[in-house]
C-alpha distance (Angstrom), angle and dihedral (degrees) to the residues before:
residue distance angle dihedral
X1 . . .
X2 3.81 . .
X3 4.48 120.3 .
X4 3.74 116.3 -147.5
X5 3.56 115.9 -141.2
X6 4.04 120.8 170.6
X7 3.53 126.0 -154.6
X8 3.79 128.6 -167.9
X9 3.56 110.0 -126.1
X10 4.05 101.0 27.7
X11 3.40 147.2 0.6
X12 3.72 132.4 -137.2
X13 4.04 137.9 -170.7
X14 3.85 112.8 -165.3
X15 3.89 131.9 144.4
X16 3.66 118.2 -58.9
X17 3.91 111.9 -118.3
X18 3.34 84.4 -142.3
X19 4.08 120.2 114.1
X20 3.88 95.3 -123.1
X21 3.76 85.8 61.8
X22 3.96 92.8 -124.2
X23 3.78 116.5 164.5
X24 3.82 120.2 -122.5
X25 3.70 111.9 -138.1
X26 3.70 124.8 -169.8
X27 4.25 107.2 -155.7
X28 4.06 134.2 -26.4
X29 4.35 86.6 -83.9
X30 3.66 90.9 58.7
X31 4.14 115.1 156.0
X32 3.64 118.6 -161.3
X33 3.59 118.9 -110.9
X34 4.05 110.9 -178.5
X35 4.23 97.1 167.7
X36 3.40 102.6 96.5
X37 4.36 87.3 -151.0
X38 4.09 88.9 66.7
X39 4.01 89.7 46.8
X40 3.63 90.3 59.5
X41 3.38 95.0 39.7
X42 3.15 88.7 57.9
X43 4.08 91.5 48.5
X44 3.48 87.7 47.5
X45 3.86 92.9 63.5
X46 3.97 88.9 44.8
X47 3.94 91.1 64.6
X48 3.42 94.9 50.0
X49 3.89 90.1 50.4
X50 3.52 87.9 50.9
X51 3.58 100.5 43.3
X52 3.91 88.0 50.5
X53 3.77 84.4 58.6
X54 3.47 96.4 52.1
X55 4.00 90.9 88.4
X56 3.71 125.4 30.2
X57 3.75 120.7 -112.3
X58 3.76 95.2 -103.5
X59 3.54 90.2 56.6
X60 3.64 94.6 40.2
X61 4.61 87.0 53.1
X62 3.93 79.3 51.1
X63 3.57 96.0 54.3
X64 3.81 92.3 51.3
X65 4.01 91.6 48.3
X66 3.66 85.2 55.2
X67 3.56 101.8 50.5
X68 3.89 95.3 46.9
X69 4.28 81.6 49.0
X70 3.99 83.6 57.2
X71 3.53 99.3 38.0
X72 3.61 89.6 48.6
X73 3.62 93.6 50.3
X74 3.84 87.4 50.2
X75 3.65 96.3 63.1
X76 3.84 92.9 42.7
X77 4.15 84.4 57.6
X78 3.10 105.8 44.2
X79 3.97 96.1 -112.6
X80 4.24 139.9 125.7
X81 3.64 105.6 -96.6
X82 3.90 88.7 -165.1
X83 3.38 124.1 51.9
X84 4.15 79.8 21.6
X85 3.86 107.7 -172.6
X86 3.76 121.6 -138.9
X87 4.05 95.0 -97.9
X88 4.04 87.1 58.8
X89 3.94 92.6 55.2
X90 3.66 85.5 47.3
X91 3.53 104.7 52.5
X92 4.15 77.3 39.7
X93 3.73 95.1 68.8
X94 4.00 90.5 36.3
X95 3.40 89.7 60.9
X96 3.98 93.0 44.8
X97 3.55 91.3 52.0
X98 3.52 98.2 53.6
X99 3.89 101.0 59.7
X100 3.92 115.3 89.5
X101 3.82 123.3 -167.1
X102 4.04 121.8 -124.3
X103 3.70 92.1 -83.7
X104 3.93 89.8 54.9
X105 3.75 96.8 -113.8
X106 3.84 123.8 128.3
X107 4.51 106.4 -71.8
X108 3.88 85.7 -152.9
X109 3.66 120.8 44.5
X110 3.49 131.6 -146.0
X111 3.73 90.9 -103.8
X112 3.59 95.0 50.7
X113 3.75 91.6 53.0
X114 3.83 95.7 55.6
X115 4.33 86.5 38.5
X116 4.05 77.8 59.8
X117 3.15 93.7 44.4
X118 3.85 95.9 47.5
X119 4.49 88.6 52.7
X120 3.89 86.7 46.1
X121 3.97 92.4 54.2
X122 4.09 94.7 44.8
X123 3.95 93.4 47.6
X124 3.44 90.7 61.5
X125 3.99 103.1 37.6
X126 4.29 73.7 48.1
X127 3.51 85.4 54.6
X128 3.80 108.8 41.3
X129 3.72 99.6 -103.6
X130 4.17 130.2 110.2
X131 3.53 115.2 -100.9
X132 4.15 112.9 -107.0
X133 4.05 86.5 -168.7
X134 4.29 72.7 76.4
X135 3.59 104.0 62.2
X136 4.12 119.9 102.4
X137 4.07 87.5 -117.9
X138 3.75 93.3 60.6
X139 3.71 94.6 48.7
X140 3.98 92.5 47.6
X141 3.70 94.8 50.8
X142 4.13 90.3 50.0
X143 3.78 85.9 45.7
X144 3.86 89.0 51.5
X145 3.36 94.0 46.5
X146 4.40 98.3 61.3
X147 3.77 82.1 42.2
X148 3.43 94.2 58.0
X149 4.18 86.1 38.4
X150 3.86 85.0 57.9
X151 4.24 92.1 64.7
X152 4.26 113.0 74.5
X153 3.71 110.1 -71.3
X154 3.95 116.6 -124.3
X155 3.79 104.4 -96.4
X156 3.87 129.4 -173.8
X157 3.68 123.4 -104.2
X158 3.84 106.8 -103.9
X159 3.65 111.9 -131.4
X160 4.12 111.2 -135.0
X161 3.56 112.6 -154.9
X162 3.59 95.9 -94.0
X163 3.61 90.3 59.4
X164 3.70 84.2 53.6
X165 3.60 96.9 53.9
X166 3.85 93.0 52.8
X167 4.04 87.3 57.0
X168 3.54 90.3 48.6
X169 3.88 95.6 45.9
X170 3.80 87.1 53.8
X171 3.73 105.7 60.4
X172 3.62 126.3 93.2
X173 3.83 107.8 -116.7
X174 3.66 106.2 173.2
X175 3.86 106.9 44.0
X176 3.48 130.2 88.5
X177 3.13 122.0 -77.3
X178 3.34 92.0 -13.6
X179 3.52 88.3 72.7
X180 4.09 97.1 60.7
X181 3.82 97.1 52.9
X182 4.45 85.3 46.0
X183 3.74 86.8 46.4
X184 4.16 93.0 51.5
X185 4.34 93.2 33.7
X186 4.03 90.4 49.5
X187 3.59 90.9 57.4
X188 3.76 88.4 45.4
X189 3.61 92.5 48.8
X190 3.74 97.5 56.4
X191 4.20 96.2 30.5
X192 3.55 88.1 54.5
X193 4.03 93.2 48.0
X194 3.58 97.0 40.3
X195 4.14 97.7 42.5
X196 3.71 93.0 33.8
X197 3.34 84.4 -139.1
X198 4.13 127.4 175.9
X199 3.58 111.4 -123.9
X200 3.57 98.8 -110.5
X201 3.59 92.6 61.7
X202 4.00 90.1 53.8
X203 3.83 95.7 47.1
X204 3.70 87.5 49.9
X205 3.61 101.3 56.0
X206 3.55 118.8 114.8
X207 4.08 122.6 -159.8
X208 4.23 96.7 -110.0
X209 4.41 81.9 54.9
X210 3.66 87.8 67.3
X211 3.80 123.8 71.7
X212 3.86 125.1 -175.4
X213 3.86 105.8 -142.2
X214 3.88 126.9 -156.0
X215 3.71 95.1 -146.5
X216 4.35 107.1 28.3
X217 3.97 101.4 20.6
X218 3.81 114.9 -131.4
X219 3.77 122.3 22.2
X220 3.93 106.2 -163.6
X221 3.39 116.3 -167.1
X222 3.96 122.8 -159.6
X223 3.66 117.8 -169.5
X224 3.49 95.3 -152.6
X225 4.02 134.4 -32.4
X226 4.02 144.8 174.3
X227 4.23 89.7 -51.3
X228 4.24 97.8 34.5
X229 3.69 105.2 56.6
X230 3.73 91.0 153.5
X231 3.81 92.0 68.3
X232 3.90 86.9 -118.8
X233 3.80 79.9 139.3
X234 4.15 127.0 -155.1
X235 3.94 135.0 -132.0
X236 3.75 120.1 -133.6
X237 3.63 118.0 -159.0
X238 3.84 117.5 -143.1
X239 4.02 101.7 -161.3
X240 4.06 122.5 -154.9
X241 3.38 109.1 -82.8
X242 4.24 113.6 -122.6
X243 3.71 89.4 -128.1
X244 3.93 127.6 35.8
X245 4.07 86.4 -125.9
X246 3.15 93.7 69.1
X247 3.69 106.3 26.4
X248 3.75 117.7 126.6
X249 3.51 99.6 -165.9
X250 4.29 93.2 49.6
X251 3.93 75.6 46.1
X252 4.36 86.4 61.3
X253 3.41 87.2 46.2
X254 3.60 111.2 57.7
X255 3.96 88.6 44.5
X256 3.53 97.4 53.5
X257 3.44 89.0 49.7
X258 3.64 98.4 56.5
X259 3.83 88.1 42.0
X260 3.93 86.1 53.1
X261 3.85 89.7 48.2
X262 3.80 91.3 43.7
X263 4.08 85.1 55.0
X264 3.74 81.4 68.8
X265 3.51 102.4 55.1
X266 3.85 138.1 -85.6
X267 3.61 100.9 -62.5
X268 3.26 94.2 52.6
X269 3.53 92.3 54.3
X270 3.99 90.4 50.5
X271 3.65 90.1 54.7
X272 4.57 91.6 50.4
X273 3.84 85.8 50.6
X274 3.66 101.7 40.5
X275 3.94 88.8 50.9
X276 4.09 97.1 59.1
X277 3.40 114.7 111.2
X278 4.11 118.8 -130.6
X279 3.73 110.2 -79.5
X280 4.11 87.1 -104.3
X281 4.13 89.8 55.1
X282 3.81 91.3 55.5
X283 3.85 120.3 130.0
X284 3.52 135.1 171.7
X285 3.71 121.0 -55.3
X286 3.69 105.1 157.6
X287 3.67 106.2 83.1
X288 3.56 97.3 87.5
X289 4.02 101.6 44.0
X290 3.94 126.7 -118.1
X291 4.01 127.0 -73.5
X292 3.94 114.4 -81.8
X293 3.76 112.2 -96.2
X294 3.43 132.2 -174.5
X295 4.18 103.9 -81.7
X296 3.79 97.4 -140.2
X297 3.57 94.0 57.1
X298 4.31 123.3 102.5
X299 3.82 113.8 -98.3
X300 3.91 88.1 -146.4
X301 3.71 118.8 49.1
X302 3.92 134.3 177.4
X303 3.92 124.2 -112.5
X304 3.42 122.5 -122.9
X305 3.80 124.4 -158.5
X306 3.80 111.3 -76.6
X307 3.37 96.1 29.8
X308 3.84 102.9 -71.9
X309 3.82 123.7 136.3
X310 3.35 137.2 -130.6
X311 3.31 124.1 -101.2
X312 4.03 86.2 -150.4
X313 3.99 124.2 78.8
X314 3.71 109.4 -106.1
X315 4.16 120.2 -118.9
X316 3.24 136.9 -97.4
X317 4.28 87.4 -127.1
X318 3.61 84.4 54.2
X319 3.94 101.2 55.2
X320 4.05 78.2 43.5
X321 3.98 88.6 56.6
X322 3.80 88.8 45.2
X323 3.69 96.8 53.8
X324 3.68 91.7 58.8
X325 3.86 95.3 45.5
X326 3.74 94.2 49.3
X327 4.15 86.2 49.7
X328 3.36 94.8 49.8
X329 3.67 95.7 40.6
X330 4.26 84.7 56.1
X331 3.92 95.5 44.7
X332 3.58 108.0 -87.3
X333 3.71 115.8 141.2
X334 4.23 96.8 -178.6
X335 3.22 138.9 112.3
X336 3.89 99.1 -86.7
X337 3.29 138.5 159.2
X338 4.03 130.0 153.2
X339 4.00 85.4 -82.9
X340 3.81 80.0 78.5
X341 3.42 86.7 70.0
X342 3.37 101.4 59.6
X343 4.10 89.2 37.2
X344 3.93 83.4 50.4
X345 3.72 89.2 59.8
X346 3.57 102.4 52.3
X347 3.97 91.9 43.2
X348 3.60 98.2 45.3
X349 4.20 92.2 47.7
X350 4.12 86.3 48.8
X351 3.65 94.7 54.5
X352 4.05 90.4 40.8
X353 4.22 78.3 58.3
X354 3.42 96.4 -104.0
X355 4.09 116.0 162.6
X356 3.99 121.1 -122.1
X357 4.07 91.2 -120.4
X358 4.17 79.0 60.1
X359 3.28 100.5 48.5
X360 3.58 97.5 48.0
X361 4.08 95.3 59.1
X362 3.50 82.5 68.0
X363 4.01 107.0 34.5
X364 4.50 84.7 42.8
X365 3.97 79.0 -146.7
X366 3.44 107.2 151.1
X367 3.65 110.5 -128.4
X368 3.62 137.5 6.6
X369 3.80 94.9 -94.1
X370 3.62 99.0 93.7
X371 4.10 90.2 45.7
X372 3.75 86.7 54.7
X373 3.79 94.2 52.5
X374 3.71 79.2 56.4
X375 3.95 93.3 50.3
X376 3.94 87.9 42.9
X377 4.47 95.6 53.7
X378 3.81 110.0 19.2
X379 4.01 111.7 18.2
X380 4.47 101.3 34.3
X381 3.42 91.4 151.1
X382 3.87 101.2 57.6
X383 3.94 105.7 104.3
X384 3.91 93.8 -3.3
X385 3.24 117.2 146.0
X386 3.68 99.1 -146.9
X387 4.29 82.7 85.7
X388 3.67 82.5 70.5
X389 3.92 99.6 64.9
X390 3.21 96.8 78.6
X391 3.94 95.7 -122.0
């Protein structure tokens, strides 16, 4: 009896090793091989097609992201990236589960961990070595790790608009230079309430991206961000504010015009800062636009000493930093940071009886689950039933 078997780079006919002395043949265009060193050659190079196989491409591009993430990571610490030992992984995953995202939530999730893990354990059986992703510490600090995850995560306070208003009443508009930074952090303040934006997407804004409107207000427009990795990019309205205090679009104005001014040299500048009224004096300013600046140029810039600005945008870390100086500096003792903006948003517009379809044209999240951790820890009343006993 002869078996067929077909492979797809070559074919081979050699004795059988089977007793009957049958011949194994591998396809109708079969060449005969008879040195044993070519037929496992030959084998050799099957495996390794077959063990390339074993995990689909995407999987396989995943791997190699992961590994350059660990190897990476290595040199930063200090450690040997291959052979790692047991300790390294460790302090790996430590590190890992440490880092939080703007929203507060876990940056690496449990499934990414064990993906890392996965790369880390196939570069070194690649390479020779025993796996340390294997060893009973490794698995108890991953298993400690979704325990932990299972507790509340630490969340910033959201700041309501009240809260806002206090922040805003505390800053020192017409002083110099106290003035410029007030100017910039009031229109941060109220952009990053009323957009519910993520800092990145504020610190990235350049002039041209925002749009005064005659009809809507502000038209923001984000080429891409956390939700839109395409680049499909979204427009966020800013509407005129019903009173000048709060008025994000008067808030745009008054800091480009002190930018303009500052274009023009320092004593111009003085003169834009000194003439703001006190935050309770405000009135309307937004009816008219701001001054034409140069559309390439960041929206958000750093102050230098003396009242110069930097040529540079500011960061997103540094708005964060800011939000928790201006709290503090108004009497706020939480946990805040300038995610309690964006928090602040979505709580204030649920207890104001806003829907979660709403909400989310502004927030860009992408489902209702983050709006119902929001329901769950800061608004619990909103659609409860217990208002219907009659308490």
């Amino acid at each position: 009896m002869a078996v067929e078997r077909s492979h797809p780079t070559q074919a081979i006919s050699r004795p059988s090793p089977h007793t009957d002395g049958s011949t194994v043949h591998s396809g109708a265009n079969s060449a005969e091989i008879s040195e044993p060193e070519a037929i496992l050659d030959l084998l050799r190079s099957t495996a390794a097609e077959h063990r390339e196989n074993s995990i689909s491409q995407r999987t396989r591009q995943l791997y190699s992201k992961d590994w350059e993430h660990f190897v990476t990571w290595c040199e930063f610490a200090g450690r040997t990236a291959l052979p790692a030992d047991v300790e390294t992984v460790m302090l790996y995953l430590a590190d890992m589960s440490l880092q939080v995202d703007e929203e507060g939530n876990p940056a690496f999730t449990s499934t990414t961990m064990e993906r890392r893990l996965s790369a880390i354990s196939r570069h070194h059986r690649d390479g020779g070595h025993p796996s340390p992703t294997r060893d009973k510490q490794v698995r108890d600090v991953i298993n400690g790790i979704e325990r932990r995850r299972q507790h509340r995560p630490r969340r910033m306070r959201p700041l309501l608009l009240d809260d806002v208003k206090t922040i805003l009443a505390a800053m020192s508009y017409p002083t110099w230079p106290a003035g410029l930074s007030a100017a910039r952090d009031a229109f941060v303040l109220l952009a990053g309430f009323a957009g519910a934006f993520r800092r990145s997407e504020l610190a990235g804004l350049t002039t041209g991206q925002v749009t005064w409107h005659p009809h809507d207000g502000l038209h923001v427009f984000l080429p891409s961000s956390k939700t839109d990795q395409t680049g499909q990019g979204a427009t966020v309205a800013l509407p005129y504010g019903r009173y000048p205090h709060t008025c994000v679009v008067c808030a745009w104005v008054r800091w480009l015009r002190v930018v303009d001014a500052s274009e023009r040299g320092r004593p111009a500048a003085m003169r834009a800062v000194r003439s703001q009224p006190p935050w309770e004096e405000w009135q309307h300013v937004c009816r008219s636009g701001g001054p034409e600046l140069a559309r390439d140029m960041p929206l958000l810039r750093g102050i230098l000493r003396g009242g110069r600005l930097n040529p540079s945008a500011v960061s997103g870390d540094a708005l964060h930093v800011m939000v928790k100086r201006r709290a503090a500096e108004a009497g706020f003792t939480h946990d805040i940071g300038f995610h309690s903006l964006r928090a602040g948003f979505v709580t204030q517009a649920r207890r104001n009886g806003a829907d979660p379809r709403a909400i989310r044209r502004q927030t860009r999240h992408g489902s209702d689950a983050m709006v119902d951790v929001y329901d769950r820890e800061y608004v619990p009343l909103v659609g409860n039933a217990v208002l219907e006993l009659g308490l």
